[in-house]
C-alpha positions as CSV (number, residue, x, y, z in Angstrom):
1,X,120.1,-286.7,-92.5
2,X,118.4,-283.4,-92.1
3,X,120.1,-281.0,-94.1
4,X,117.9,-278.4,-94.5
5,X,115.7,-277.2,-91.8
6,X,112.9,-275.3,-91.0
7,X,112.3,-273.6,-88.1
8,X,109.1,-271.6,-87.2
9,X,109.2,-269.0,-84.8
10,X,106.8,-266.3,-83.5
11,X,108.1,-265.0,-80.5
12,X,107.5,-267.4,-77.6
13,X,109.8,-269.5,-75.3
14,X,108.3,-272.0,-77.2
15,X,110.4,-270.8,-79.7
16,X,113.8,-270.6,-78.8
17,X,113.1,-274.4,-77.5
18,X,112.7,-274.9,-80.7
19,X,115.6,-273.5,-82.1
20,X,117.4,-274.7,-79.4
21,X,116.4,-278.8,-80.9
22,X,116.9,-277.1,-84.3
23,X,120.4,-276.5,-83.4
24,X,121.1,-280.0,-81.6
25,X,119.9,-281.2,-85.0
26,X,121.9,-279.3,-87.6
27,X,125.0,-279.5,-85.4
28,X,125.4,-283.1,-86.6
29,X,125.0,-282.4,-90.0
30,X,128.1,-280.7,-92.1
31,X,126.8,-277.9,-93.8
32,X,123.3,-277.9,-93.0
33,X,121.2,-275.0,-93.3
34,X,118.1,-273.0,-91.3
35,X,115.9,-271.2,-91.9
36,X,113.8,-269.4,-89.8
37,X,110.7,-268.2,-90.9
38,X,108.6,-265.8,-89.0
39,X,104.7,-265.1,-90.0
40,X,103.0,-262.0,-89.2
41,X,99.7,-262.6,-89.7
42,X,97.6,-259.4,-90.9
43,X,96.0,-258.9,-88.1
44,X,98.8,-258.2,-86.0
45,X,100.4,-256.4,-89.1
46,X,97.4,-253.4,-88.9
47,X,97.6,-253.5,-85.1
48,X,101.4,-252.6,-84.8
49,X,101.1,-250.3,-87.9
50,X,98.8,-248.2,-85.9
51,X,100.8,-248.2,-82.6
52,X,104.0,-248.1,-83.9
53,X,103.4,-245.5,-86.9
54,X,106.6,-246.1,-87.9
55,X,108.0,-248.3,-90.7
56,X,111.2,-249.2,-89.2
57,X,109.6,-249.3,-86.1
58,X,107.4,-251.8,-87.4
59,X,110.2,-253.7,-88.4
60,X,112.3,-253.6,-85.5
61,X,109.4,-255.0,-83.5
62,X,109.7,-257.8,-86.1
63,X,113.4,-258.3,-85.9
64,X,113.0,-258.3,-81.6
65,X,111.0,-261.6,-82.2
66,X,113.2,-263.1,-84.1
67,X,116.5,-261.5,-82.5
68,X,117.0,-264.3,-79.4
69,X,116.6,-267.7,-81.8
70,X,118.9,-265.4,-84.4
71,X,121.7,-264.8,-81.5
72,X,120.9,-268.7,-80.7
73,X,121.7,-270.0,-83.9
74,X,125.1,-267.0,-84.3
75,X,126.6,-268.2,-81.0
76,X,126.4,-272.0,-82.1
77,X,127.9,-271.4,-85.7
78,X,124.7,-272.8,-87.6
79,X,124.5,-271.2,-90.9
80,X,120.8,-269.8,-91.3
81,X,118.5,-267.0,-93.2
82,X,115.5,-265.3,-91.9
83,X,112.7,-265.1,-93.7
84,X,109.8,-262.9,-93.0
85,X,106.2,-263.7,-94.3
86,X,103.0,-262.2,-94.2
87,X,99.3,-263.7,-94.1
88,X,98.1,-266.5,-91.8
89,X,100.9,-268.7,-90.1
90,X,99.9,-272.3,-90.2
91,X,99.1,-272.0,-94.2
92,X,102.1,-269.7,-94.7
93,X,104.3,-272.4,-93.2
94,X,103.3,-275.6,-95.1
95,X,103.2,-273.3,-98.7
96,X,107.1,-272.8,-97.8
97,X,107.7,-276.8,-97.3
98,X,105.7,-277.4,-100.6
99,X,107.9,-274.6,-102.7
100,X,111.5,-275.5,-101.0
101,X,112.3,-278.9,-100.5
102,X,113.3,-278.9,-96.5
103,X,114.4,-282.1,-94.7
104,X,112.2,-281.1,-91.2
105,X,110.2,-278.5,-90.0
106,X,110.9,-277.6,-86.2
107,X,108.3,-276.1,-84.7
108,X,106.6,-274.9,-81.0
109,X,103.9,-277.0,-79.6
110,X,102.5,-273.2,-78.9
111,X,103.0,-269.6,-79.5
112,X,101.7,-266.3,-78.2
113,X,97.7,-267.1,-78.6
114,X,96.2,-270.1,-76.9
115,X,92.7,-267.8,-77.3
116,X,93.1,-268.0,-81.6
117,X,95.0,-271.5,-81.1
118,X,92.1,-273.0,-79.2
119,X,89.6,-271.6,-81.7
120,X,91.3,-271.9,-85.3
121,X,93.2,-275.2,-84.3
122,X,97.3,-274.6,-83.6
123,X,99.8,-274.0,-86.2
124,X,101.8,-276.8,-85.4
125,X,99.0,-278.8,-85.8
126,X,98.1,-277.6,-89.0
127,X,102.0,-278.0,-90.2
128,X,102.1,-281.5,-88.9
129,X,99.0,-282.6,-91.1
130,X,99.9,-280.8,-94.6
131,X,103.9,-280.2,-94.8
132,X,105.5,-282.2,-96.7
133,X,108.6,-283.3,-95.0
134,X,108.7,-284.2,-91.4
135,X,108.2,-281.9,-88.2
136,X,109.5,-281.9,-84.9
137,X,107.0,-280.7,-82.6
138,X,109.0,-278.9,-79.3
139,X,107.3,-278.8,-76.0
């Protein structure tokens, strides 16, 4: 069974339906494990640097993102880490599944930029064709 999950987030309401499957998931599994990773790609790293001037308001904006699939996952008792990366997500995403050995990746059918996602291809797309476990795509 799926022991050790992955679940991408960035934001959305895509998201938490994600988590939402992720927990359905690991709520049949004794001791499994999420983890959440979040990407922030540079771009949007430079952008809230120079609005937000603050460090720790930098990462608070972070942790707000991440905050409603984290509450999720704490009301239902599912033992999970956070992990923050930085770069581009879709590549970020499949490096993890090829340098941890996870059971499925749960992911959003889309995040916050159908404009980048139409032109660069989605992230989910790109982590179902090189991750190296399974992926639940959530509509």
């Amino acid at each position: 069974m799926y022991q050790n999950i992955l679940l991408a987030v960035d934001g959305s309401e895509n998201s938490v339906r994600a988590a939402k499957e992720a927990v359905k998931i690991a709520s049949l599994v004794d001791g499994a494990e999420v983890t959440v990773v979040y990407v922030s790609d540079y771009k949007e790293d430079a952008n809230e640097v120079i609005h937000d001037a603050v460090a720790m308001e930098f990462d608070l904006a972070r942790k707000k993102k991440i905050q409603p699939v984290a509450e999720l996952l704490d009301r239902e008792k599912i033992f999970h880490q956070v992990e923050v990366l930085h770069g581009i997500p879709g590549p970020a995403i499949v490096k993890m599944t090829k340098e941890k050995q996870y059971d499925l990746v749960v992911i959003g059918s889309r995040g916050l930029s159908p404009i980048r996602e139409v032109m660069l291809g989605s992230v989910s797309h790109k982590v179902v064709n090189h991750a190296e476990c399974p992926v639940l795509v959530v509509r």
